[in-house]
matplotlib code that plots the C-alpha trace (Angstrom):
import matplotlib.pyplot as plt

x = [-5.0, -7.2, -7.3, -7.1, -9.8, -10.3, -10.9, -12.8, -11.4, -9.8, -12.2, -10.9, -11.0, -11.4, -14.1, -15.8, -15.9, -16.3, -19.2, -17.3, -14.6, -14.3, -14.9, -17.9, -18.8, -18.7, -21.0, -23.5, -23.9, -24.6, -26.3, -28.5, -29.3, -30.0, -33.0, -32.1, -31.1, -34.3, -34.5, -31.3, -32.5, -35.4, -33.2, -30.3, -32.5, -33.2, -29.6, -28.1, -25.2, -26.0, -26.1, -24.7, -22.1, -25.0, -27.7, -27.6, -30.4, -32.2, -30.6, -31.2, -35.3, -35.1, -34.0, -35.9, -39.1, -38.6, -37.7, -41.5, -42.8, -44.5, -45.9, -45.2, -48.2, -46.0, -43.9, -40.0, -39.2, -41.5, -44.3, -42.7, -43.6, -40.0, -38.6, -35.3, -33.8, -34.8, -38.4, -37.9, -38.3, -41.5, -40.2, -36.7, -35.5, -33.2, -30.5, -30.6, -30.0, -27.5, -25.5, -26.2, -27.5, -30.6, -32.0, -33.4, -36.6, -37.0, -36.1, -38.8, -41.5, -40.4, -40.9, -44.0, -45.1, -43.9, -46.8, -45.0, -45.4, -42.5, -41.4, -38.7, -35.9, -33.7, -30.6, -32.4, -36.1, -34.5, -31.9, -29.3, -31.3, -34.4, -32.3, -31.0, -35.3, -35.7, -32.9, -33.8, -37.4, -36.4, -33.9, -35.8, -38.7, -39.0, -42.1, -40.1, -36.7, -34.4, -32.2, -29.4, -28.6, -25.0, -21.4, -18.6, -15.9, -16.8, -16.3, -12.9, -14.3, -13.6, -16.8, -19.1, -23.1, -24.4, -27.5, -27.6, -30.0, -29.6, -29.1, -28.8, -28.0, -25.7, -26.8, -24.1, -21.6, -24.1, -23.0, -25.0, -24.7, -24.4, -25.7, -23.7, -25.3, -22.3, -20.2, -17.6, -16.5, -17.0, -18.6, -21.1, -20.1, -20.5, -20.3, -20.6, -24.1, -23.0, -20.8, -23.8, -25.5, -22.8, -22.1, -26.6, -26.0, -24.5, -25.5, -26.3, -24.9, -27.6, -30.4, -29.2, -30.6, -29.5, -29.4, -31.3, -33.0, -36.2, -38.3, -40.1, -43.2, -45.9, -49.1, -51.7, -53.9, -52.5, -52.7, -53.4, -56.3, -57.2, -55.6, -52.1, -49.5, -47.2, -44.3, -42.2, -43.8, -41.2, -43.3, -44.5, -43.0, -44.9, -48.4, -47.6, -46.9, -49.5, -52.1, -50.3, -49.2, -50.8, -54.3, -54.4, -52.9, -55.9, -58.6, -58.0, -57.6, -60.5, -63.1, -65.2, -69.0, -70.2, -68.9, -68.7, -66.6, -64.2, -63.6, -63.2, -60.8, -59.3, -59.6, -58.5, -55.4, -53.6, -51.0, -51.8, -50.1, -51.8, -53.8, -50.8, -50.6, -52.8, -53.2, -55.5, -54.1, -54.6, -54.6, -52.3, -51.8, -50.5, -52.8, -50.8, -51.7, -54.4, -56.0, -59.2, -59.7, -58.8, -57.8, -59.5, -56.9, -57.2, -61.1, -60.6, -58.8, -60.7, -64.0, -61.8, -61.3, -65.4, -66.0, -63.4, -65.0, -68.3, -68.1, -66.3, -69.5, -71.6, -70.0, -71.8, -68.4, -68.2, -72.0, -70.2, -67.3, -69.4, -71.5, -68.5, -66.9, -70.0, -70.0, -69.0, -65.2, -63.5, -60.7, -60.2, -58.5, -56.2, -57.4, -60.3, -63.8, -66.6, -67.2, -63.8, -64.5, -62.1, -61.2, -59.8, -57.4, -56.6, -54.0, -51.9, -53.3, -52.2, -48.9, -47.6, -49.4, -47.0, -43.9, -44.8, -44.8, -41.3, -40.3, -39.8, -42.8, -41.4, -40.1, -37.1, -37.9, -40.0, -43.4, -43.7, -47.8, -50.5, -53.8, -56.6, -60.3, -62.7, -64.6, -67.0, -66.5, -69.5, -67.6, -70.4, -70.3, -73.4, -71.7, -69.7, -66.1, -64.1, -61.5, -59.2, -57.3, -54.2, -51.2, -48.1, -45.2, -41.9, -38.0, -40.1, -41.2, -45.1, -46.7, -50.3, -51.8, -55.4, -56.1, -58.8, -60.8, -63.2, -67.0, -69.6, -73.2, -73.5, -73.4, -72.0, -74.6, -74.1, -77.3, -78.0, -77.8, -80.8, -81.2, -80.7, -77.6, -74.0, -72.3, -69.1, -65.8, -63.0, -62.5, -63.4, -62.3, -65.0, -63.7, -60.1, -60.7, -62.7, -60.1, -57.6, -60.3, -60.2, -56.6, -55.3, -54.6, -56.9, -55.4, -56.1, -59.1, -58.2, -58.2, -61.8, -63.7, -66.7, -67.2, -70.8, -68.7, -65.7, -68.0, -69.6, -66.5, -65.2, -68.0, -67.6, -63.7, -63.4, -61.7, -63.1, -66.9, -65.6, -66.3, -63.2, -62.0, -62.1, -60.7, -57.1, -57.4, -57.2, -55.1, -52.1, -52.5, -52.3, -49.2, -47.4, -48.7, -46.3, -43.5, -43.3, -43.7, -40.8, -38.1]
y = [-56.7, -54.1, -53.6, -50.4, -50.8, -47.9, -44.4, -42.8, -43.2, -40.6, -39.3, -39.9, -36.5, -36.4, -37.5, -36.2, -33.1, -33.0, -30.7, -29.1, -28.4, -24.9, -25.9, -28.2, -24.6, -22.9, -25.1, -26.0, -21.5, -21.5, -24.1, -22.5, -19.4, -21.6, -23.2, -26.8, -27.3, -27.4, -30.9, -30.4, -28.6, -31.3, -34.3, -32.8, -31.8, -36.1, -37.2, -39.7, -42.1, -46.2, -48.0, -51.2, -51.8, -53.4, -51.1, -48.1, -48.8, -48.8, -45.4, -44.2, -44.6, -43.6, -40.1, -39.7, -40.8, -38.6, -36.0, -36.2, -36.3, -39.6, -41.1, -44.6, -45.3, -46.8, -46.3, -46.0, -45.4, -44.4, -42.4, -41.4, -42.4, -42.2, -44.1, -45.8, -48.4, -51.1, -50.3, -50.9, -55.0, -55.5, -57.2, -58.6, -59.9, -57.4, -59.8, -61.0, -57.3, -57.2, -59.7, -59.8, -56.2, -55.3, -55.1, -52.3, -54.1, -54.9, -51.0, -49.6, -52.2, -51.2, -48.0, -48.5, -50.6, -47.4, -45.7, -43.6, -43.2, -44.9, -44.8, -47.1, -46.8, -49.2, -48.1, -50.8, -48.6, -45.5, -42.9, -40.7, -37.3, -39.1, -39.7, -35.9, -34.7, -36.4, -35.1, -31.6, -31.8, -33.8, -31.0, -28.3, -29.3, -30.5, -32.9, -35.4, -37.3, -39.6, -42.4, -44.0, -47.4, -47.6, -49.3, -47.6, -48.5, -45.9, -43.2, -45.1, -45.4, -48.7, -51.0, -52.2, -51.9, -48.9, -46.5, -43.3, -39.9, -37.0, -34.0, -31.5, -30.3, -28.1, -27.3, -25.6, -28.4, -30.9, -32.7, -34.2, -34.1, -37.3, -37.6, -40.7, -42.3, -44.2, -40.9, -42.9, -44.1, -40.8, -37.3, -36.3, -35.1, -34.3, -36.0, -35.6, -36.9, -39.0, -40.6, -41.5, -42.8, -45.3, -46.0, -47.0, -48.8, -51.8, -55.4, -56.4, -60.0, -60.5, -60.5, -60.2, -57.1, -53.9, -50.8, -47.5, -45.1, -44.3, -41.3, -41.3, -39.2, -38.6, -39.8, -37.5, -39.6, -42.6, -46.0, -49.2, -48.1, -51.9, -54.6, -54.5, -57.2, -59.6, -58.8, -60.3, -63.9, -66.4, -68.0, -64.0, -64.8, -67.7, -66.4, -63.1, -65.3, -67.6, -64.3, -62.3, -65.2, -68.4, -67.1, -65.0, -68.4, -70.4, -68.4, -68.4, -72.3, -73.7, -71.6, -70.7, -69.8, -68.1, -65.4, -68.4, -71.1, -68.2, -67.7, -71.3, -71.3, -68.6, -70.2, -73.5, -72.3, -70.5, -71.2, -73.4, -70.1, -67.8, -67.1, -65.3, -62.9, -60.4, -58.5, -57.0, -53.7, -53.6, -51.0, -51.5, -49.5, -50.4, -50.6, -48.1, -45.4, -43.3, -46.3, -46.8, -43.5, -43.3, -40.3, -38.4, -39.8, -43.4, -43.4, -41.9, -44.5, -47.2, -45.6, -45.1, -49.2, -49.9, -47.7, -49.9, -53.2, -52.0, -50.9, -54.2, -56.2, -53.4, -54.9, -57.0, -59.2, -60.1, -61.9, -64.0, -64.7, -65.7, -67.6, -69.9, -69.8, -71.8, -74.5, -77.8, -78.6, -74.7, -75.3, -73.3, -70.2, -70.0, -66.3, -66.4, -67.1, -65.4, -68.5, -67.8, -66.1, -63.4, -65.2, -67.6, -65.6, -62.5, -64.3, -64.5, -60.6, -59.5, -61.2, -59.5, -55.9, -57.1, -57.3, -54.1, -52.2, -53.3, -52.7, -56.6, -57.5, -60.1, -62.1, -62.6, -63.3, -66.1, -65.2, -67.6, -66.7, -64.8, -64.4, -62.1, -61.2, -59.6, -56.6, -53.7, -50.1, -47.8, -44.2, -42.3, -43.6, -45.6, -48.4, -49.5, -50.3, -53.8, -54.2, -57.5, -56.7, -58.7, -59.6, -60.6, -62.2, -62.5, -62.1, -61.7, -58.7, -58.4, -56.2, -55.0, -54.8, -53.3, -54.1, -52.2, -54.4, -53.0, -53.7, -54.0, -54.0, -56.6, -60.2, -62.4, -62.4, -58.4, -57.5, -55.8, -57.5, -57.5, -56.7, -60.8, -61.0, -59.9, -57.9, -59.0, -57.9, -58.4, -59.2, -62.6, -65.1, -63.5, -59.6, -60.9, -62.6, -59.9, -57.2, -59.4, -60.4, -56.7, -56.2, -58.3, -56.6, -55.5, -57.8, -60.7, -60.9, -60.7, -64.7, -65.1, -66.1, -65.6, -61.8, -62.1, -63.2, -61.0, -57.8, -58.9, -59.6, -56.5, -54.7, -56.5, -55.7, -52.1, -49.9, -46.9, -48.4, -48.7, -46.3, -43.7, -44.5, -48.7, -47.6, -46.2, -49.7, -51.7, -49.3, -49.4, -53.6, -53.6, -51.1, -53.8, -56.8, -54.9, -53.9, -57.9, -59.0, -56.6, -57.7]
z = [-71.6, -73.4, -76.8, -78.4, -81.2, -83.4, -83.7, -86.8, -90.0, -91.9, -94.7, -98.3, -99.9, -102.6, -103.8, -100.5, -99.2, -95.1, -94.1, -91.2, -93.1, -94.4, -98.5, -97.0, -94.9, -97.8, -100.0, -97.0, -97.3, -101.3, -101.1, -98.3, -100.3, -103.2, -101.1, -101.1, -98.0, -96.4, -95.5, -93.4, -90.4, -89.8, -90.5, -88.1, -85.1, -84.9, -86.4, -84.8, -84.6, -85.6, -82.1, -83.8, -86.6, -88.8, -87.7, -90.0, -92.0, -88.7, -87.6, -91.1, -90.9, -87.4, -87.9, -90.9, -89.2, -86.1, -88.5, -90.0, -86.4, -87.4, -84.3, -83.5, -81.4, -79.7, -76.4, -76.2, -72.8, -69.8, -71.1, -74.1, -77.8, -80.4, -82.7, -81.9, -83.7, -81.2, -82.0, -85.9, -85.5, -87.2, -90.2, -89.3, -86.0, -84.3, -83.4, -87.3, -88.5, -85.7, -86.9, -91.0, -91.3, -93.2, -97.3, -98.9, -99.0, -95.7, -94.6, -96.9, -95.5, -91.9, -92.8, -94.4, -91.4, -89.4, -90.8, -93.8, -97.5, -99.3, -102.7, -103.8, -106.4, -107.0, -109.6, -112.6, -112.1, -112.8, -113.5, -112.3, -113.7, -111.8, -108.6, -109.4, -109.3, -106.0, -104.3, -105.4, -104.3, -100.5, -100.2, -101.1, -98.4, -95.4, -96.2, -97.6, -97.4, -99.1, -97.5, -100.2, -100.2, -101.7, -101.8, -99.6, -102.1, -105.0, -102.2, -101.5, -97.7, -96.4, -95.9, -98.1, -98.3, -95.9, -95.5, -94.7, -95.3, -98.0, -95.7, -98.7, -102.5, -103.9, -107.7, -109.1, -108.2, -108.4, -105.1, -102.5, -98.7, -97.1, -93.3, -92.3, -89.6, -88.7, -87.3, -85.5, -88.6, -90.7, -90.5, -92.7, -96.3, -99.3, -102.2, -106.3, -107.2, -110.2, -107.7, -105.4, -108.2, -109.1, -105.9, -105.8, -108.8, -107.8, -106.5, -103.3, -102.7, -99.8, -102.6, -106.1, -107.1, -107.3, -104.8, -104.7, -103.1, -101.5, -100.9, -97.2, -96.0, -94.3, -94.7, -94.1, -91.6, -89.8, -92.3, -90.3, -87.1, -87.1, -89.4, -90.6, -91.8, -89.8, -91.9, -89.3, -89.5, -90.8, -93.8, -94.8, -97.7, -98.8, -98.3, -99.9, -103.2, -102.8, -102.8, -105.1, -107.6, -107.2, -105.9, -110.2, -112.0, -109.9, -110.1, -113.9, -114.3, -112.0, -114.0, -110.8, -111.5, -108.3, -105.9, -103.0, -105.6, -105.8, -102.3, -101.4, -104.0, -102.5, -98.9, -99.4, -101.3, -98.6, -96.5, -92.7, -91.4, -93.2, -89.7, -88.7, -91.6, -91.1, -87.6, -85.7, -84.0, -80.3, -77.4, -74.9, -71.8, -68.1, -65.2, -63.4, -66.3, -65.3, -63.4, -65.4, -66.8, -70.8, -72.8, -74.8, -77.6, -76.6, -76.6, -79.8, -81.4, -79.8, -81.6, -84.9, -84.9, -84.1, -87.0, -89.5, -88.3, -88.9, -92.0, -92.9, -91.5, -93.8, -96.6, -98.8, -99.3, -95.4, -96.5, -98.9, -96.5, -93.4, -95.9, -97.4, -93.8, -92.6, -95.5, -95.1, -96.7, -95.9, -93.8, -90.3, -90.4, -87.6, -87.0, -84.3, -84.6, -83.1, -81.4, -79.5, -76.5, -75.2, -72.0, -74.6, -76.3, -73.3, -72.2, -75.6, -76.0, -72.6, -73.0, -76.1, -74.6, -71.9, -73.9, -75.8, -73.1, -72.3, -75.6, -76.4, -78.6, -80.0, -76.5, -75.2, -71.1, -70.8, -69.3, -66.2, -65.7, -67.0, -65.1, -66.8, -66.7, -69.1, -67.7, -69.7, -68.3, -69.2, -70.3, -71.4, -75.0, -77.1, -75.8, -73.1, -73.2, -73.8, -71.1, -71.1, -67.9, -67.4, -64.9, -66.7, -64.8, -66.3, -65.0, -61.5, -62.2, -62.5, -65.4, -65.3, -68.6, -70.3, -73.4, -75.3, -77.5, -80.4, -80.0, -82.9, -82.9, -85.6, -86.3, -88.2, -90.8, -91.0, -89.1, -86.1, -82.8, -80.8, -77.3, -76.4, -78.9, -77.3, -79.3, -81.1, -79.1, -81.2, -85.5, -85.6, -89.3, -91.6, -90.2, -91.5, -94.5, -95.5, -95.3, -96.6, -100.0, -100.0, -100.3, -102.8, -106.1, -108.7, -111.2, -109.1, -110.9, -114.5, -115.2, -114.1, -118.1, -116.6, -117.7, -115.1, -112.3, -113.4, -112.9, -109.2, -108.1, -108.7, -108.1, -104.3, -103.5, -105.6, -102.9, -104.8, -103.3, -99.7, -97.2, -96.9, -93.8, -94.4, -98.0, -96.6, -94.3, -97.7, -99.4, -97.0, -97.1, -100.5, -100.0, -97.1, -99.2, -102.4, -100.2, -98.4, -102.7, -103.6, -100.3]

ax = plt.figure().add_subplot(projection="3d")
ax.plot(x, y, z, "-o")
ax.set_aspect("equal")
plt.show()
């Protein structure tokens, strides 16, 4: 027997005010010739409907990040790089938002993690009149847009917690246009803004704090070319305390007299699975692509990451990490040494470039083999190219995967390699703990009483001293390292 199930829902009105409805004609038009319905065209030429019952915080940063033409790096489907909600899964399993939905937390790190500038507001930070500024300024451009996190019952819609964009503003009714993302429940509409901001201004049960809103943009250069996050990773919420918390109250109790005594304070105090916080950001294309050749793009990117892990190795912190890596009593960090040659960790590489390319990074299929070689390639460049070239076999189906590795020039003690030295081939532990030294916050330091040590130490992770294209590296870990402290 089959069941009927539902059609749509009949819009209460009031309080809203459907957009295709002649009144919601008539305001879309003033509000047109007012200018504050800028946003709109962008936002509408991605809209789309939420795939999922649960998924329209997912559908919400889709559109809006399609809508800034912000580009994954990332393929969707055949050759084609998009955002779809299935690709958003960097910091909660799908099948968990899928079944629970998602928090505004975890939808401003994704979209942070996405590559955008986000601004969060929840209801407790800030105000109607200040909710009132932002929607006037996202509407009134098309650089910038807002996605509400609110309670269907002050609308009298049935449901409870959803997201959805801010398509528009009309000023002289002060009334907001919603962009529902779940449109087989309900078209977009409008709505009065105080009523919005009430309907922000409650509690969400998941998490105990309140709802808001959040401002999205683009950055103007991509943020992560080498290191980024693993917002995903299950005990994410652990390290992120231990650095941002723990690492201040310890640094300030142990009294540490030298730059090395703080970093193996540092060191010893994290988390076994700290290893798998911070990334290093891979290339990953299919054999069949172009056979060997690589674009101009990729070769471009590939140079952009030598350039970040050289200038980390120019820094005179990654001395003092290599030093107080190679001391007796520092624990292993489960990152990679230099030691670790590629052959040993291709196959874990060319398995996840595998399941990227099918857009399942995080598994699903089991992967029944994996059989892969490490070549150079001589392009034309200074240097010749890292190749780890893969086969991948999972379902029965066989995947051919390159992966692209950075080379640098130096060693691990920050000098030039020699002609009888090999280069490095990939970030190694002292490359990672560096960057992540480098992102922790400024008042991380504070506690140190030893005001000699206090100004080396900051003279030695000061993002405003780094090199500008290492400096937005830091920068945008120290923005994910907030957003995961603020979920």
């Amino acid at each position: 027997m089959a069941v009927a199930g539902l059609y749509r829902r009949l819009l209460p009105s009031p309080p809203a005010i459907e957009f295709a409805s002649p009144e919601g004609k008539q305001l879309f038009s003033e509000a047109l010739l007012n200018g504050t319905m800028e946003g709109f065209f962008r936002l509408i030429s991605y809209f789309q409907t939420q795939s999922e019952p649960a998924y329209c915080g997912l559908a919400s940063l889709s559109v809006v990040l399609n809508a800034l033409a912000i580009d994954p790096g990332r393929k969707w489907k055949g050759p084609w790089r998009w955002f779809d909600e299935t690709m958003l899964d960097c910091c909660e399993p799908l099948e968990k938002v899928k079944e629970k939905g998602i928090t505004f937390g975890k939808v401003a790190c994704l979209a942070s993690c996405a590559g955008a500038k986000v601004e969060t507001f929840r209801s407790s930070q800030s105000s109607v009149d200040d909710f009132r500024r932002q929607v006037i300024r996202s509407a009134s451009s098309e650089d910038c847009h807002i996605i509400a996190s609110y309670h269907r019952k002050h609308f009298k819609q049935t449901g409870t917690g959803h997201f959805s964009p801010i398509g528009g503003y009309h000023a002289e009714r002060d009334m907001a246009l919603i962009l529902d993302v779940a449109r087989f429940k309900y078209p977009p509409h409008w709505v009065p803004l105080s009523l919005l901001w009430e309907a922000m201004d409650t509690l969400d049960e998941a998490t105990g704090l309140q709802r808001g809103f959040m401002v999205v943009s683009k950055l103007p250069r991509p943020p992560s070319l080498l290191y980024t996050l693993s917002c995903r990773h299950e005990s994410w919420l652990s390290v992120a305390n231990c650095l941002i918390e723990d690492v201040p109250l310890l640094l300030e109790s142990e009294i540490p007299d030298t730059v090395t005594e703080v970093l193996r304070l540092i060191f010893s105090s994290l988390p076994a699975s700290a290893g798998e916080f911070i990334k290093w950001v891979v290339e990953v294309k299919r054999h069949e692509e172009n056979g060997s050749n690589l674009s101009a793009e990729e070769k471009g990117r590939l140079s952009a990451k030598e350039v970040v892990m050289d200038q980390v190795r120019a820094t005179e912190l990654f001395k003092f990490v290599s030093e107080c890596l190679s001391m007796n009593g520092v624990e292993s960090f489960n990152g990679g040494t230099e030691e670790e040659s590629l052959p040993e960790i291709a196959a874990n590489i060319c398995c996840q470039g595998a399941q990227l390319l099918t857009g399942n990074p995080w598994g699903g299929e089991r992967i029944s083999s994996c059989s892969t070689c490490v070549k150079g390639w001589s392009s034309g460049r200074d240097k010749p190219l890292t190749i780890v070239s893969g086969t991948v076999v999972s379902g029965g189906k066989q995947q051919g995967v390159d992966v692209l590795v950075p080379t640098s020039p130096r060693k691990s003690n920050g000098s030039l390699s020699n002609s009888s030295s090999s280069p490095v081939m990939h970030p190694a532990n002292n490359d990672v703990l560096t960057v992540l030294v480098l992102a922790l916050p400024p008042a991380t330091w504070s506690g140190i009483k030893n005001a000699r040590l206090l100004e080396e130490i900051r003279a030695l992770v000061s993002a405003e001293n780094l090199p500008d294209v290492l400096q937005d590296e830091v920068l945008h870990l120290r923005r994910q390292l907030h957003c995961l402290k603020e979920q």
